[in-house]
C-alpha positions in Angstrom: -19.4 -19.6 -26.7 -18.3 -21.0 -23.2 -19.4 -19.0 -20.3 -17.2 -18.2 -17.6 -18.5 -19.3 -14.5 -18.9 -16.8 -11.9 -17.4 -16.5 -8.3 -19.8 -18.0 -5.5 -20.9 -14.7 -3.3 -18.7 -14.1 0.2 -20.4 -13.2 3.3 -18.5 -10.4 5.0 -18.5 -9.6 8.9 -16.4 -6.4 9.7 -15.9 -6.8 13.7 -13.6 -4.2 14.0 -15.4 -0.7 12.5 -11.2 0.0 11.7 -11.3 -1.9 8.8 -14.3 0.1 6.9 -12.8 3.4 8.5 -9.6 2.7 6.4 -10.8 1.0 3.3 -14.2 1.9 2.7 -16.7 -1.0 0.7 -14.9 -3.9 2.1 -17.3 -6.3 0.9 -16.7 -4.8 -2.6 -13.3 -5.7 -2.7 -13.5 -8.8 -1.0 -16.2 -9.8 -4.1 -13.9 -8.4 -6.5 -10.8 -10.9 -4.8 -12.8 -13.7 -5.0 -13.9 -12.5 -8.9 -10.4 -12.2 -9.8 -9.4 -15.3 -8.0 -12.4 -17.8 -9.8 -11.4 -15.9 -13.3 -7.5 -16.3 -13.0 -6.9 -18.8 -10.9 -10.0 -21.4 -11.3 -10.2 -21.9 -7.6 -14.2 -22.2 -6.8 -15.4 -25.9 -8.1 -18.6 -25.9 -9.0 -21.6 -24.6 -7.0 -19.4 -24.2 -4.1 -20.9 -21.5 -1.7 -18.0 -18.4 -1.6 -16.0 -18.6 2.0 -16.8 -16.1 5.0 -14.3 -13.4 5.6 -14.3 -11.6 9.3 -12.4 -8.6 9.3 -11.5 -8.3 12.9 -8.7 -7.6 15.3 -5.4 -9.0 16.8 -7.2 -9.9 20.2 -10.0 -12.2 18.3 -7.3 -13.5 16.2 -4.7 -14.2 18.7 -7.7 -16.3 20.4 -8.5 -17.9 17.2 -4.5 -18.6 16.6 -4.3 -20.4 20.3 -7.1 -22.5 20.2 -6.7 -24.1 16.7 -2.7 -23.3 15.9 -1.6 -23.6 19.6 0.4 -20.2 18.8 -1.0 -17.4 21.4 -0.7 -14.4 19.4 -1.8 -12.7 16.8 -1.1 -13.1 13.2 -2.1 -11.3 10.1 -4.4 -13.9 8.7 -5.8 -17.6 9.1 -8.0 -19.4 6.7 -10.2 -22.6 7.9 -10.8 -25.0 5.6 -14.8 -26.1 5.1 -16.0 -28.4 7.5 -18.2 -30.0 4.6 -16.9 -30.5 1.0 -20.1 -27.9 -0.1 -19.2 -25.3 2.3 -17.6 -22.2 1.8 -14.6 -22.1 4.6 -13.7 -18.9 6.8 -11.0 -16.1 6.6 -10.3 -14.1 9.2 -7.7 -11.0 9.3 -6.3 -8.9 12.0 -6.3 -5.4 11.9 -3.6 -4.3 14.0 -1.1 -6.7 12.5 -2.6 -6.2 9.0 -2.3 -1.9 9.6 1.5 -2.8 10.9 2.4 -5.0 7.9 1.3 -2.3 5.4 3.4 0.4 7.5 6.4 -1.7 7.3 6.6 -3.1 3.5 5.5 0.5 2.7 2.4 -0.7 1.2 -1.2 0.3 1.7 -3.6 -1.6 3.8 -5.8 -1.9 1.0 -3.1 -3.3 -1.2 -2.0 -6.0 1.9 -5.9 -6.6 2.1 -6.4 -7.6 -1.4 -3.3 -9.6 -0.8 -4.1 -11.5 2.3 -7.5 -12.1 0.9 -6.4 -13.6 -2.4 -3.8 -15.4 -0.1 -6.0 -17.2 1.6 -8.4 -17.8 -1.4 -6.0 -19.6 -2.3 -5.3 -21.8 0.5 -8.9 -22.7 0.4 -8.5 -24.1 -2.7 -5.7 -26.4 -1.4 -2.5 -24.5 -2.4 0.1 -24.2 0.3 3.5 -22.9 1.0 5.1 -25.2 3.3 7.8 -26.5 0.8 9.7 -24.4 -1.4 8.1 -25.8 -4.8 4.3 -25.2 -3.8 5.5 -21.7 -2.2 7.0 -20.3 -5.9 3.7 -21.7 -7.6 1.3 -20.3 -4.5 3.3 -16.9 -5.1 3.4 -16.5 -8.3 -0.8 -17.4 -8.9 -0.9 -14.6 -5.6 1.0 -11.9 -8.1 -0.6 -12.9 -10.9 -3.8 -12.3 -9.7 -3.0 -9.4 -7.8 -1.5 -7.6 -10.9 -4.8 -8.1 -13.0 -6.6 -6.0 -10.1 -4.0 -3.0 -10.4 -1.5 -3.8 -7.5 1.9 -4.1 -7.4 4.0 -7.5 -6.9 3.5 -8.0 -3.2 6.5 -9.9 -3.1 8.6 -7.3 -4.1 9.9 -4.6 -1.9 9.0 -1.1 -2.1 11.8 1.2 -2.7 11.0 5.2 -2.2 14.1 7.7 -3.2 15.7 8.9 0.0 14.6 6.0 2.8 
């Protein structure tokens, strides 16, 4: 019998206390993201140490998206690839824009969580969505994935009776 191999372990910094107020265990579901993700999407190689995720804010992020991207302000997400083949890489989210995001596609913040993190799991392991190809395979792995932890096609609008 083949073993599966397990998901390398991902260091968690919450910087902004928000993020624990409004979904509890983060580091729990951040483990269970990257489980999900190594089980259904084969996206840790090896002995791969797991990436660091910082849950912070849109003022740390909007730095962050300045200095390396050259865009000053915030975004919902950004994901730094390793500096060494054997390390783990960085994901860092921003809770205003994250909190916003969820408000607006009339999701929950957990749901847009797990969703940003297996986004950017994902981009880690090299896929992308600059071109229109890479974008349908990067989004459908994302729902895939997403679907075998209980959530909903993130790609797919919410519709509630009388809005």
């Amino acid at each position: 019998m083949m073993k599966r191999p397990t998901a390398p372990h991902a260091e968690v910094l919450i910087a902004d206390p928000r993020w624990r107020a409004a979904l509890g265990n983060v580091e729990q579901l951040v483990q269970r993201a990257c489980q999900m993700a190594q089980r259904h999407g084969n996206i840790f190689p090896g002995d791969r140490p797991g990436p660091s995720f910082v849950f912070a804010d849109d003022r740390h992020i909007r730095q962050l998206n300045a200095q390396f991207r050259g865009k000053n302000k915030p975004t919902n997400v950004l994901t730094f690839e390793p500096p060494a083949p054997m390390l783990g890489g960085d994901i860092i989210l921003a809770y205003e824009t994250m909190h916003r995001e969820a408000l607006q596609a009339r999701k929950t913040l957990r749901a847009h969580t797990v969703h940003l993190t297996v986004h950017g799991l994902l981009h880690l392991a090299g896929y992308d969505h600059h071109h229109p190809g890479e974008a349908r395979q990067m989004e459908g792995l994302e729902t895939f994935i997403l679907r075998r932890m209980g959530f909903g096609d993130p790609w797919k609008p919410r519709i509630y009776p009388n809005s």
